[in-house]
C-alpha positions as CSV (number, residue, x, y, z in Angstrom):
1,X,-36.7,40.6,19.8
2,X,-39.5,40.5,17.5
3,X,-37.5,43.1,15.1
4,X,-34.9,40.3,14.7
5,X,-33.5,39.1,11.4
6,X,-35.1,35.7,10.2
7,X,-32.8,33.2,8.8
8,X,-33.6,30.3,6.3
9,X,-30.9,27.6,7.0
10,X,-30.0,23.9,6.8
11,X,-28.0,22.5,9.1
12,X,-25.5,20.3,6.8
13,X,-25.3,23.2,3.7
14,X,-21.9,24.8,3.8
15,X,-23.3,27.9,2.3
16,X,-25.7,28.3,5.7
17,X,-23.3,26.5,7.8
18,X,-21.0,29.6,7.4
19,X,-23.9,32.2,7.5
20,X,-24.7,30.8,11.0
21,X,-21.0,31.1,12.2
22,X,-20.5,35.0,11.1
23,X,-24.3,35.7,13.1
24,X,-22.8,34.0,16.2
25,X,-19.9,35.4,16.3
26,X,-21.1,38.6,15.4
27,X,-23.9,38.2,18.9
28,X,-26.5,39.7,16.5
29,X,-29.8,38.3,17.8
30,X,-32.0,36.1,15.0
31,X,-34.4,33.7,14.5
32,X,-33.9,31.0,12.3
33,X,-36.1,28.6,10.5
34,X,-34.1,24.9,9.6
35,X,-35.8,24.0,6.2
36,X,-35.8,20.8,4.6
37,X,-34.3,21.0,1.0
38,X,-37.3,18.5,-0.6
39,X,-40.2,20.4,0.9
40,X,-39.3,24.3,1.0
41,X,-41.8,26.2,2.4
42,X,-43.6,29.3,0.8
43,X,-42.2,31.6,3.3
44,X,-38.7,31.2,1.9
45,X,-39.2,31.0,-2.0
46,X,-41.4,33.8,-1.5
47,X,-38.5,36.1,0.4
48,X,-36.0,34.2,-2.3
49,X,-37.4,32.4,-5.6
50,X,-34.0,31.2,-6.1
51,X,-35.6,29.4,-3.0
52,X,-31.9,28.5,-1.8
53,X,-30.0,28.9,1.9
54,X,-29.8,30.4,3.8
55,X,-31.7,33.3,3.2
56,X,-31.8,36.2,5.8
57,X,-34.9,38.4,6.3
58,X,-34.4,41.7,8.1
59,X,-36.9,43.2,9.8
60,X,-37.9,46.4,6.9
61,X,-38.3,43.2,4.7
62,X,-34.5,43.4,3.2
63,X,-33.7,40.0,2.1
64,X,-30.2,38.7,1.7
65,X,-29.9,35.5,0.1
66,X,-25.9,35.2,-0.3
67,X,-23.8,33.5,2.3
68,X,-21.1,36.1,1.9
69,X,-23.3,38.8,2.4
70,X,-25.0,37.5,5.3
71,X,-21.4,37.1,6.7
72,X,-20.6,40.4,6.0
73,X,-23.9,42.2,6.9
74,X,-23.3,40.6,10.8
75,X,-20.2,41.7,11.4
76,X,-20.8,45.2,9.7
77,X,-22.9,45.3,12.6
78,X,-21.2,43.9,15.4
79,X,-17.1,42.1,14.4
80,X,-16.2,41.5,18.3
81,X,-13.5,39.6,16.9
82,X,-12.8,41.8,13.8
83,X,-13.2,38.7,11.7
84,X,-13.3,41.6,8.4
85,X,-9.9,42.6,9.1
86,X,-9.2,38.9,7.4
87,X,-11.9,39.3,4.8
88,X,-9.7,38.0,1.6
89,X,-12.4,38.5,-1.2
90,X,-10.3,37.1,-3.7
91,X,-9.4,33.8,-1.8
92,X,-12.9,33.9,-1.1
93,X,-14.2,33.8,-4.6
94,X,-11.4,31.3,-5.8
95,X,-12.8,28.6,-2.9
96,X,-16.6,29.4,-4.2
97,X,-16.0,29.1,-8.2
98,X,-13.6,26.6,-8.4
99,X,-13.0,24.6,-5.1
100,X,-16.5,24.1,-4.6
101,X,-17.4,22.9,-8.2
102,X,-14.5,20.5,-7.8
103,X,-15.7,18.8,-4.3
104,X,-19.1,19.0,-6.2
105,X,-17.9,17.0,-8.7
106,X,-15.9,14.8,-6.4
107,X,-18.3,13.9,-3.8
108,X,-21.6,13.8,-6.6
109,X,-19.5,12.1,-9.8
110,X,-22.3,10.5,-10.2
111,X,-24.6,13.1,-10.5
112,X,-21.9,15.5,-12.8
113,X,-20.9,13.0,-14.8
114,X,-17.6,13.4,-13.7
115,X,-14.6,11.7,-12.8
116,X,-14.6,11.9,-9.3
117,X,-10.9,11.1,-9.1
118,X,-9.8,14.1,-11.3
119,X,-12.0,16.5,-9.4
120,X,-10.6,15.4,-5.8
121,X,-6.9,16.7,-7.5
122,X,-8.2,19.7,-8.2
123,X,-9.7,20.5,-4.8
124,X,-6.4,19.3,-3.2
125,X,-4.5,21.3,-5.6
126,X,-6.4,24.6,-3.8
127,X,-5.9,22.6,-0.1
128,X,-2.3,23.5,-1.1
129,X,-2.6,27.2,-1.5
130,X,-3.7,26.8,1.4
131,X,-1.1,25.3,3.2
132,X,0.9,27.9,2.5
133,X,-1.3,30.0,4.0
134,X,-1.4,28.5,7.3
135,X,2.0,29.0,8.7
136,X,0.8,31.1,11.6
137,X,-2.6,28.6,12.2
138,X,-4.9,30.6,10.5
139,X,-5.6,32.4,7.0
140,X,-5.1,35.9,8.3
141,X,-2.8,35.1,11.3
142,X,-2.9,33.7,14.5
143,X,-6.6,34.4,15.2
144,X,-9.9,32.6,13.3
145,X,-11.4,35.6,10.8
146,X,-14.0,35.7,7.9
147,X,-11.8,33.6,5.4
148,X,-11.4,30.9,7.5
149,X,-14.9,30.5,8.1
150,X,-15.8,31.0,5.0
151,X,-13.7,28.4,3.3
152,X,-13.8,25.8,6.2
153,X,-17.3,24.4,5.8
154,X,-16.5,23.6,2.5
155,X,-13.0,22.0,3.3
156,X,-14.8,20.1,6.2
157,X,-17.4,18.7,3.0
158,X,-14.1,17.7,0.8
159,X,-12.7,16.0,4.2
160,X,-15.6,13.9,4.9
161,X,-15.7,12.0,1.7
162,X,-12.9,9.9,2.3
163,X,-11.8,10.5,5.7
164,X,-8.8,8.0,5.3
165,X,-7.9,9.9,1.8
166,X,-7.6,13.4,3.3
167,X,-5.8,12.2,7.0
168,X,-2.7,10.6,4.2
169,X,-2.3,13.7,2.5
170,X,0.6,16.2,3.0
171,X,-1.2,19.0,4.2
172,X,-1.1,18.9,8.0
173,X,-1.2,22.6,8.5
174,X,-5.1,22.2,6.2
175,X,-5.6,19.8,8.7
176,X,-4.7,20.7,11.8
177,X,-6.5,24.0,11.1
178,X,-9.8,22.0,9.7
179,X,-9.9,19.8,13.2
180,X,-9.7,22.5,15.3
181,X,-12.0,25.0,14.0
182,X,-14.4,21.6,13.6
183,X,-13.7,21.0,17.3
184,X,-14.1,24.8,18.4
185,X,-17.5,25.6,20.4
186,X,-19.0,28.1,17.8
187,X,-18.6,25.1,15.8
188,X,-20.7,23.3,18.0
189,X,-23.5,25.9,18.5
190,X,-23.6,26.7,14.9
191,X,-24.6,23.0,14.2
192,X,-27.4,22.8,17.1
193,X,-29.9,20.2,15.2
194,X,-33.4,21.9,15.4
195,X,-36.5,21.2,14.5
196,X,-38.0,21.9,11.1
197,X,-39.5,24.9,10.8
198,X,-43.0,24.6,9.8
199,X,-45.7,27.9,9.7
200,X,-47.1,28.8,13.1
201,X,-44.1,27.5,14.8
202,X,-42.7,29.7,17.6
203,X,-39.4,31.7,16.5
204,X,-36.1,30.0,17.8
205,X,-33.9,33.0,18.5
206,X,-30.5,32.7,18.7
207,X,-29.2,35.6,21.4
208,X,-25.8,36.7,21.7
209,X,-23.3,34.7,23.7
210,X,-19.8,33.5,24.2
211,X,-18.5,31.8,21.0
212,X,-15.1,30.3,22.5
């Protein structure tokens, strides 16, 4: 396996949480390197000086430092469960340049100097759209696909800042869907805690298997 893609990741970023899922599901072998955010290592700002996650190295040196991309590369290579048949690009894009600067400014008011209550309607505005998305349990349909993955770790971010806030609103279908894709055991391998990755370390590859 020594030709296998590297990835960069952190276990709690959305953005790499959703990398991860796509390469599982996908059963493309990698190796992946957990960073910690305060102390990047060399490796990955010199593969990426925007020195953000997750990166993913290929083995001719390729580097592909967008979560989307990394989503789509895997399953151009191997879509066992044709997640890309559900690939909404323009949902897609609405979540990352608006839902996320709202949960942003929600969950880090402090930081933004925002008001946090203002930014939590916003995001709950888009939870809508998506409940009316979700009649058949997923985004696309019946079955778990690219959009769903790639807008859930960021609805699973919005959910956990006030857990009692988000079980009182009226969007059960939003969270229905959120708990059981949470609850699911890709899910659970994506968010394996690991070691951080430090130079010499042996690779930790992450074979193909059943994602359930």
């Amino acid at each position: 396996m020594t030709d296998a893609p590297i990835l960069y990741s952190f276990r709690r970023c959305p953005y790499a949480m959703r990398a991860r899922l796509a390469l599982l599901a996908s059963g493309v072998p990698f190796a992946i390197r957990e960073v910690v955010l305060r102390d990047k290592p060399a490796a990955l700002i010199a593969a990426s000086p925007k020195a953000t996650v997750p990166v993913l190295v290929l083995a001719d040196g390729t580097v592909i430092d967008e979560s989307i991309d990394i989503m789509r590369w895997a399953l151009g290579r191997n879509d066992p469960e044709d997640w890309l048949a559900g690939d909404d690009a323009a949902l897609i894009e609405l979540f990352d340049t608006q839902f996320k600067p709202a949960l942003d400014r929600y969950k880090y008011a402090g930081r933004h100097d925002a008001d946090p209550i203002a930014h939590r309607e916003a995001g709950l505005a888009l939870l809508h759209l998506l409940e009316e998305r979700l009649a058949d349990g997923n985004l696309g349909g019946a079955r778990r696909t690219l959009s769903d993955m790639a807008i859930m770790p960021f609805v699973r971010q919005f959910a956990a800042v006030d857990g009692a806030w988000f079980a009182a609103q009226a969007i059960p279908l939003v969270q229905a869907w959120l708990a059981r894709h949470l609850a699911s055991a890709l899910f659970d391998r994506a968010m394996v805690r690991l070691t951080p990755w430090t130079p010499g370390d042996a690779p930790i590859l992450w074979p193909p298997g059943e994602t359930g």
